[in-house]
Backbone bond lengths (Angstrom), bond angles and torsions (degrees), N, CA, C in turn:
res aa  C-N    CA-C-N  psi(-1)  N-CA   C-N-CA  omega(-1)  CA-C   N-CA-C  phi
1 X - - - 1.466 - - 1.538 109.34 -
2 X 1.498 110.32 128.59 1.387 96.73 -163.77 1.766 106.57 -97.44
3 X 1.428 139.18 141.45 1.258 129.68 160.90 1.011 120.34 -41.40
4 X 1.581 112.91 -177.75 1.414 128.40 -175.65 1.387 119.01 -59.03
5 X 1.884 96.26 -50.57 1.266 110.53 -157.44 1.420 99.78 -77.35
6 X 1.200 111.82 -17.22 2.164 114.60 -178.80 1.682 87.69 -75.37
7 X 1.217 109.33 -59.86 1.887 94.75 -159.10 2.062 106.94 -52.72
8 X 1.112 110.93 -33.62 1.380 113.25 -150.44 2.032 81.51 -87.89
9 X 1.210 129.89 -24.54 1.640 102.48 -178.23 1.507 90.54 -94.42
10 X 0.910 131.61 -44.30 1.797 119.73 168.53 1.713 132.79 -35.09
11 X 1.447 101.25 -44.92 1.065 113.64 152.53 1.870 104.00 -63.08
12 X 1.029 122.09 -100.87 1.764 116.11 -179.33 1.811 107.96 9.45
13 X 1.395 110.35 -47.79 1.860 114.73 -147.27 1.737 91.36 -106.33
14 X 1.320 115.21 -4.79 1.612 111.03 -164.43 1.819 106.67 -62.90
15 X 1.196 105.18 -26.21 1.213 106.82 169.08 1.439 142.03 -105.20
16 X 1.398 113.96 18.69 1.320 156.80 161.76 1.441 112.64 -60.59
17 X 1.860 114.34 118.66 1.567 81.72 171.87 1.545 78.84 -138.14
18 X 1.650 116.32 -147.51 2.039 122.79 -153.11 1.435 73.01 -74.99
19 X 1.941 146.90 -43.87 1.424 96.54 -150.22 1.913 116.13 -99.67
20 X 1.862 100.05 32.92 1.453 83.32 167.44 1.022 127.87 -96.77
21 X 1.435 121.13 175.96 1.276 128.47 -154.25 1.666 116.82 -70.67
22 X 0.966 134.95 126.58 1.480 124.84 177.56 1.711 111.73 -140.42
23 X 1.188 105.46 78.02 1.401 115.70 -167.61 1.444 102.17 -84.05
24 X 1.731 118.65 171.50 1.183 135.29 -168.25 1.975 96.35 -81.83
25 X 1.211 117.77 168.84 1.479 114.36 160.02 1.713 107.72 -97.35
26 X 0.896 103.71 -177.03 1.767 121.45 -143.57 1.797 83.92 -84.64
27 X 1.327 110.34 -60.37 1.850 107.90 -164.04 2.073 85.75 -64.01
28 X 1.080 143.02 -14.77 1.655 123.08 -159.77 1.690 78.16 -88.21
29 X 1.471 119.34 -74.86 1.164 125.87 -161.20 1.526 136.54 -37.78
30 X 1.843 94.81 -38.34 1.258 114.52 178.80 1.646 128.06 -72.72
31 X 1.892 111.19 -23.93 0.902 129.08 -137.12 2.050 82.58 -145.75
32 X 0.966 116.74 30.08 1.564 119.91 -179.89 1.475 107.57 -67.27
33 X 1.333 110.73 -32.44 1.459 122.30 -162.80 1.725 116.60 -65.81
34 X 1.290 104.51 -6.81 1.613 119.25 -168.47 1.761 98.74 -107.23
35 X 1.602 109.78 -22.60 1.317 107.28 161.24 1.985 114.10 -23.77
36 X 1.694 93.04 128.43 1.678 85.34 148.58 1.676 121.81 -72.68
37 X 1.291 112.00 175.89 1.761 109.44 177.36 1.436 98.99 -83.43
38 X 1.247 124.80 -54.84 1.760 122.84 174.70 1.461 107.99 -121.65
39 X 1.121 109.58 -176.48 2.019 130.23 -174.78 1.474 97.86 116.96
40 X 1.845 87.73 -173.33 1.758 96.46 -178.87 1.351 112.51 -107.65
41 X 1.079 98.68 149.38 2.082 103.00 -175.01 1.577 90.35 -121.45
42 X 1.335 111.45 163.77 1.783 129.02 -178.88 1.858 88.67 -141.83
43 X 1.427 72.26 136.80 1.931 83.48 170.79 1.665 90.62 -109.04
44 X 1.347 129.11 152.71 1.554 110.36 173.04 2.065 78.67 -141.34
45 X 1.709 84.12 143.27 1.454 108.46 -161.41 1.163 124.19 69.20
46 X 1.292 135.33 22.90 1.064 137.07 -145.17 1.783 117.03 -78.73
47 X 1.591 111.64 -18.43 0.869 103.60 -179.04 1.690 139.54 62.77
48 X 1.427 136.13 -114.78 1.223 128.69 166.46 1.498 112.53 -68.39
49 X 1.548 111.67 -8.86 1.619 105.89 -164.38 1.663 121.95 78.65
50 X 0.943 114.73 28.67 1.816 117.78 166.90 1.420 116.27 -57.14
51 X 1.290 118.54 -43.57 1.274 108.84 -165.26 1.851 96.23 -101.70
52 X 1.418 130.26 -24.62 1.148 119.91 166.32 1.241 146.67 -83.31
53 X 1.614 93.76 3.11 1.508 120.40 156.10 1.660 106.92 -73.35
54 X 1.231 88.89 -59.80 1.966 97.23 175.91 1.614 91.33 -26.03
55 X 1.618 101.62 -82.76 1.336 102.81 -147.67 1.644 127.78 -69.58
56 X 1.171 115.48 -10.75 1.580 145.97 158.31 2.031 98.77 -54.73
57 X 1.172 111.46 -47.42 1.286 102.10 175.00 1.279 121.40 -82.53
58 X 1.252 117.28 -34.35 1.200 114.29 170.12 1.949 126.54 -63.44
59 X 1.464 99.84 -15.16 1.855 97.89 159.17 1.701 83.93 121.34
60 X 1.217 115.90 34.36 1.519 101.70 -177.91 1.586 100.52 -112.77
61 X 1.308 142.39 114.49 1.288 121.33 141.63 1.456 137.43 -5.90
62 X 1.186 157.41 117.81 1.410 148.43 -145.25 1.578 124.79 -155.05
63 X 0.874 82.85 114.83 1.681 104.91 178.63 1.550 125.85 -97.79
64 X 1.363 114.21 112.96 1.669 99.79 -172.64 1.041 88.75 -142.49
65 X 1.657 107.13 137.42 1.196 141.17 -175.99 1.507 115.33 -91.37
66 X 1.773 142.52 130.80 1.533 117.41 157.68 1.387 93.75 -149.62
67 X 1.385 119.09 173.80 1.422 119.12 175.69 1.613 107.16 -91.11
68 X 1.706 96.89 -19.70 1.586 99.83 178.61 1.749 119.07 -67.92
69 X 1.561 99.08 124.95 2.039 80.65 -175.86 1.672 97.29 -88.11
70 X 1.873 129.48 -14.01 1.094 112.69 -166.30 1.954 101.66 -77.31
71 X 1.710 108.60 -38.76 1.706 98.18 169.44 1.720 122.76 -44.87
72 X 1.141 95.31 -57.99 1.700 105.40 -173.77 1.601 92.85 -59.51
73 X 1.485 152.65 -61.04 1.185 134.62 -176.76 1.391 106.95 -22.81
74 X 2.020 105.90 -74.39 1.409 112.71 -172.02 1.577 109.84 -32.59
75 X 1.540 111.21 -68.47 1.616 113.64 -146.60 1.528 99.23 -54.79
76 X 1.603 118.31 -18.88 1.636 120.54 -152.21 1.665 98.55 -87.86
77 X 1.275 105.18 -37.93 1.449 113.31 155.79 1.291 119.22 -50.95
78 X 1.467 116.47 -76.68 1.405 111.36 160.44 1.790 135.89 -2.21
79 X 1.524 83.18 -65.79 1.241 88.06 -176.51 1.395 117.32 -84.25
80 X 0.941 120.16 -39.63 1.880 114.68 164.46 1.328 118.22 -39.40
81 X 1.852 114.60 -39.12 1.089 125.03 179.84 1.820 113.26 -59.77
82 X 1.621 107.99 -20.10 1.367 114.19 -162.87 1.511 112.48 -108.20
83 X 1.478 103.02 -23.30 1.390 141.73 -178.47 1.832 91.96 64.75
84 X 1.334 103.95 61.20 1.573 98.64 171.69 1.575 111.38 -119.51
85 X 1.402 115.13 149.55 1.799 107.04 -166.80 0.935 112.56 -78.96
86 X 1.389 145.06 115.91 1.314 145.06 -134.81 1.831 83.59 165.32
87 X 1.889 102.51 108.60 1.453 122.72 168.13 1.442 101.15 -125.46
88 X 1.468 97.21 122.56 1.650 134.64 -177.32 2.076 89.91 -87.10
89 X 1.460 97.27 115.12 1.596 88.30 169.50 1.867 94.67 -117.90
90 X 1.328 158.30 155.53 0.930 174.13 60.26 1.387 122.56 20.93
91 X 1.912 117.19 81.47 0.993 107.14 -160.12 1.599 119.37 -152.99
92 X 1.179 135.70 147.36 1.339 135.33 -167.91 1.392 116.45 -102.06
93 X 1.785 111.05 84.88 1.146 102.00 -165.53 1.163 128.52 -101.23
94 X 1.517 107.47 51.14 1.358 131.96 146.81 1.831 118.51 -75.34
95 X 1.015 86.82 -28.70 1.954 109.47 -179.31 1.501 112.48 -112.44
96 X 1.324 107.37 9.43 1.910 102.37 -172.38 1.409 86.03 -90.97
97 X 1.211 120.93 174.07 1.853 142.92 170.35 1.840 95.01 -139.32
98 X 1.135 107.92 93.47 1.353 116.40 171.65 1.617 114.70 -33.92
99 X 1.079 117.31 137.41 2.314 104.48 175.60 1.949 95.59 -88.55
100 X 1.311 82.08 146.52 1.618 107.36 -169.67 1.633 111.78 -52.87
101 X 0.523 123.91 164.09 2.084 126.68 176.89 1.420 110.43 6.95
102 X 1.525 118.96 52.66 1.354 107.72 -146.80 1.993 82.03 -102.95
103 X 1.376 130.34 -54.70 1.305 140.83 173.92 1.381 143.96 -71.56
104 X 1.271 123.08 118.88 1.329 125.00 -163.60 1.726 97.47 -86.36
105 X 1.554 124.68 -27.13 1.436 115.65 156.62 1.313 124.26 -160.69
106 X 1.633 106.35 128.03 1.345 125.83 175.66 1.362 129.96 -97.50
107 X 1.275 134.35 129.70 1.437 153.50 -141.28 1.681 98.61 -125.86
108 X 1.087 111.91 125.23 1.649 115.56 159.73 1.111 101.04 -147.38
109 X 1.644 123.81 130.22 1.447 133.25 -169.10 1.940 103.16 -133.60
110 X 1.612 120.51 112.08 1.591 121.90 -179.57 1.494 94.29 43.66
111 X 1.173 130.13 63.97 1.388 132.87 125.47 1.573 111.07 -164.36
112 X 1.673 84.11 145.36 1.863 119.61 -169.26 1.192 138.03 -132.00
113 X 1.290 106.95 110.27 1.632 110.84 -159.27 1.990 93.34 -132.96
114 X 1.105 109.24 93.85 1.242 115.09 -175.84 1.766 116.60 -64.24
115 X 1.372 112.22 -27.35 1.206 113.44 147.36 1.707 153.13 -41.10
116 X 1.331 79.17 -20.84 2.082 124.14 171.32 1.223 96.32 -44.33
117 X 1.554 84.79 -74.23 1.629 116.06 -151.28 1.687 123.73 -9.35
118 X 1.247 95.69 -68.43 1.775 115.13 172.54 1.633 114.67 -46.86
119 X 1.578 98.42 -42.62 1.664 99.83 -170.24 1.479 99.75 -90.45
120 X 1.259 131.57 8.52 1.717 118.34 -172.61 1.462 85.58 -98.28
121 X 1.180 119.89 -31.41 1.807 120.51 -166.25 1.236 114.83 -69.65
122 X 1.469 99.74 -49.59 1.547 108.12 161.78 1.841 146.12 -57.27
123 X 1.594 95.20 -17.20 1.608 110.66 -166.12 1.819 82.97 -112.80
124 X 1.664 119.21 9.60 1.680 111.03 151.76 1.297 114.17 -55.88
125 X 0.910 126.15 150.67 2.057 118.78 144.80 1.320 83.61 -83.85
126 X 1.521 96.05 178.97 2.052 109.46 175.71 1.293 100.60 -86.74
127 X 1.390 116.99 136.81 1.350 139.70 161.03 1.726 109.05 93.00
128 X 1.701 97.76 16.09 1.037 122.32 154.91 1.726 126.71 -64.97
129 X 1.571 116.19 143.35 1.444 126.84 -147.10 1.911 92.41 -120.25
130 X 1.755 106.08 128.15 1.053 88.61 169.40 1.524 110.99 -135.27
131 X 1.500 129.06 128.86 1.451 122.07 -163.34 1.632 91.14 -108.17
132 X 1.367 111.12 159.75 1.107 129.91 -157.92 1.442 121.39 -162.83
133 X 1.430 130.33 110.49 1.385 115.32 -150.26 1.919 88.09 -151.39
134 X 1.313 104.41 127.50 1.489 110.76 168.78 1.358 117.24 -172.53
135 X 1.521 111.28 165.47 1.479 97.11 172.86 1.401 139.10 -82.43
136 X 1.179 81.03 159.23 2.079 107.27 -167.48 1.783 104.47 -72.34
137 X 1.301 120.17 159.89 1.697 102.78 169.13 1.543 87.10 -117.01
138 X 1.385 105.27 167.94 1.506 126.04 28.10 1.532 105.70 -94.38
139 X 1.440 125.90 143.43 1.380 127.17 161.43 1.395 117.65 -54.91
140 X 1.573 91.27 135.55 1.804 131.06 -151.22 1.874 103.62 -107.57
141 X 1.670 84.49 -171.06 1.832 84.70 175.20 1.518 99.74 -97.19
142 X 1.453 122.12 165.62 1.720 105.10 163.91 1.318 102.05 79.73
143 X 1.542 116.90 7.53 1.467 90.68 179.99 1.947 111.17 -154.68
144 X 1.051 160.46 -145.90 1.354 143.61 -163.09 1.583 101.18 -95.98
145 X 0.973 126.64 142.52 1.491 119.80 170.00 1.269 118.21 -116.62
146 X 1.389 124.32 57.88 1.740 137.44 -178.24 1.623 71.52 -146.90
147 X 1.633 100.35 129.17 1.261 121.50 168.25 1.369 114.64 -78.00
148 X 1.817 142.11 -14.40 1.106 107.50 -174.03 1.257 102.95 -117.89
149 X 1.517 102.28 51.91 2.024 121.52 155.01 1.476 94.58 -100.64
150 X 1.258 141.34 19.90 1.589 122.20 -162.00 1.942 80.21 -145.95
151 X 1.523 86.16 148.44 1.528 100.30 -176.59 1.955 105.91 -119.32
152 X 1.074 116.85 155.49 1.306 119.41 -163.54 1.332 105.52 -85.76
153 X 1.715 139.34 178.22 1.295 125.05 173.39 1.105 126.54 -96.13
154 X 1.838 128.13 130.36 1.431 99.46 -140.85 1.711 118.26 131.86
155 X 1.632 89.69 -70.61 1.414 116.75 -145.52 1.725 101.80 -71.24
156 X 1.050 129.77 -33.68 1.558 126.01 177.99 1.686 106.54 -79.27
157 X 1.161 120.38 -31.91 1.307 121.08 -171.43 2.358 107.06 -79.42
158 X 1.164 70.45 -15.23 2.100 88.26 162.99 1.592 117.91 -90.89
159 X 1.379 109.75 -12.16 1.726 94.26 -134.54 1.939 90.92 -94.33
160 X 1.241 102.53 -3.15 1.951 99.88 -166.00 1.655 93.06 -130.69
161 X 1.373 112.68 61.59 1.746 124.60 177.12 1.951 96.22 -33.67
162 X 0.772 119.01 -40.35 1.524 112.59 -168.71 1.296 117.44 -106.79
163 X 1.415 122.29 17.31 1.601 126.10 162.80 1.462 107.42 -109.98
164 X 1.394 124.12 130.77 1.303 129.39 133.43 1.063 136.12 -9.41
165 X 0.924 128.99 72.33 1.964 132.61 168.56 1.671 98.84 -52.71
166 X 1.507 91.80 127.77 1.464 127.18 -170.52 1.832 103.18 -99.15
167 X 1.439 84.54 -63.18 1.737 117.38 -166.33 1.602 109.14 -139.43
168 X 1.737 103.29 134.88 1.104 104.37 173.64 1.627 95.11 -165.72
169 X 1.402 98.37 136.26 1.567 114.90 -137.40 2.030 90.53 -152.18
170 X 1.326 94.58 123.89 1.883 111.66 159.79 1.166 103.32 -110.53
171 X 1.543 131.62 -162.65 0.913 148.47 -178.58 1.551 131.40 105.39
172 X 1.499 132.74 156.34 1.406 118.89 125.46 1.188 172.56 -91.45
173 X 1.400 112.48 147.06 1.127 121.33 -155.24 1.635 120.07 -109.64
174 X 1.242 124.96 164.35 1.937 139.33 175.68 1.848 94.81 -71.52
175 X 0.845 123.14 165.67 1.673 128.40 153.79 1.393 87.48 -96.77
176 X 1.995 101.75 131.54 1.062 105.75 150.32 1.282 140.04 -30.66
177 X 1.266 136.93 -46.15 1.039 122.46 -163.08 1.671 113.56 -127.28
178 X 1.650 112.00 35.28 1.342 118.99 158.75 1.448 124.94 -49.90
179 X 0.844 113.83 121.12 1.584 123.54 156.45 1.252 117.62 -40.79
180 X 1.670 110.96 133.23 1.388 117.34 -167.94 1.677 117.22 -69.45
181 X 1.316 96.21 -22.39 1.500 97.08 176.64 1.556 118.04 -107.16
182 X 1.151 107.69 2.34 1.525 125.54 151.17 1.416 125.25 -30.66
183 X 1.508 139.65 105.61 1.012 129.72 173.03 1.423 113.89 -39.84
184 X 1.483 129.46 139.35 1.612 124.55 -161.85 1.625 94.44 -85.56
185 X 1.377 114.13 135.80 1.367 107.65 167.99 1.679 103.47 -144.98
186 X 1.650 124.72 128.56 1.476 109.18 -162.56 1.702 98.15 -103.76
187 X 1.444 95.47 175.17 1.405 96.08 171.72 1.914 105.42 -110.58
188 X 1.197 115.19 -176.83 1.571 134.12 176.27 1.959 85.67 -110.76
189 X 1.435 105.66 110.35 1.463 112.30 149.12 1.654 106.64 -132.85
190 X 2.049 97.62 161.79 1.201 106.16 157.22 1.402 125.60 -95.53
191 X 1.107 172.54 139.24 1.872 165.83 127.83 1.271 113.09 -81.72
192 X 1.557 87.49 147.57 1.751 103.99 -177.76 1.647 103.39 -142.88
193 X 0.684 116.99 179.13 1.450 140.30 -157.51 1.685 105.36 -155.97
194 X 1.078 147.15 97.23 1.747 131.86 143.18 1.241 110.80 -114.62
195 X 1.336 107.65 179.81 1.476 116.59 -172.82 1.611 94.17 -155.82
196 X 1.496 106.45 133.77 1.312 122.09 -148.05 2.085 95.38 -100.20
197 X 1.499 114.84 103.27 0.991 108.46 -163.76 1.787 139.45 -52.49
């Protein structure tokens, strides 16, 4: 029996098929260059897979996490279609327990679960890279209106006392994956970058 939160992003992707858009977020894309050449990366929430396509191409082993089973179908398709390593696991990560030093890089793009926090640091290996991209408040148009999806300014570049800040980035930004003929409308995010010493 699936929860709420599975029916309502399933519904979201039901009309999703291989040619929509699933672009990287702005801190993965911008900041690729700090990529390792191989290891395993986890996208968590990943949804259509934007950023674990990214990182699947870039030579990383790939792991992406969503509660949605109709996204993870697509990307799993996807990726067979691409033959790139990229494993769709199906998962509620309100109830996941991350595995310990298991990733050399983890991806979270507009989603926030401050409860994470502790276990994303931990499921680093050392000298492990973690990008991190969501929105900034105050809540905007175009964008979630429950304030504790929005992070304060500041607040990510605090939140991993024992990683290395790489990158740390405000501003606004496009949604990845707007349509080109889309009226342009940006969002307010924060990004970070550390690397877990």
């Amino acid at each position: 029996m699936k929860n709420n939160s599975a029916k309502k992003w399933d519904e979201k992707y039901q009309t999703a098929n291989l040619q929509s858009r699933a672009n990287p977020c702005y801190v993965l894309k911008q900041h690729s260059h700090l990529l390792p050449f191989y290891g395993q990366a986890l996208e968590l929430a990943c949804g259509l897979g934007g950023n674990a396509r990214f990182l699947a191409q870039c030579g990383l082993q790939t792991h992406a996490w969503d509660i949605s089973d109709t996204a993870l179908t697509l990307l799993n398709n996807w990726a067979n279609l691409n033959q790139l390593p990229i494993e769709p696991l199906i998962t509620d990560l309100e109830q996941m327990i991350l595995p310990y030093q298991q990733y050399d890089v983890i991806v979270i793009s507009r989603y926030l679960d401050r409860d994470l926090f502790a276990g994303i640091e931990q499921a680093l290996k050392p000298n492990g890279l973690l990008f991190y991209q969501t929105f900034l408040v105050p809540p905007h148009e175009n964008s979630p209106q429950n304030p504790s999806f929005y992070v304060h300014s500041g607040e990510l570049n605090q939140a991993w006392p024992s990683l290395v800040t790489e990158v740390y980035g405000e501003g606004w930004l496009a949604p990845e994956n707007q349509e080109m003929d889309a009226p342009e409308f940006k969002q307010r995010y924060a990004w970070y970058v550390g690397r877990k010493p």
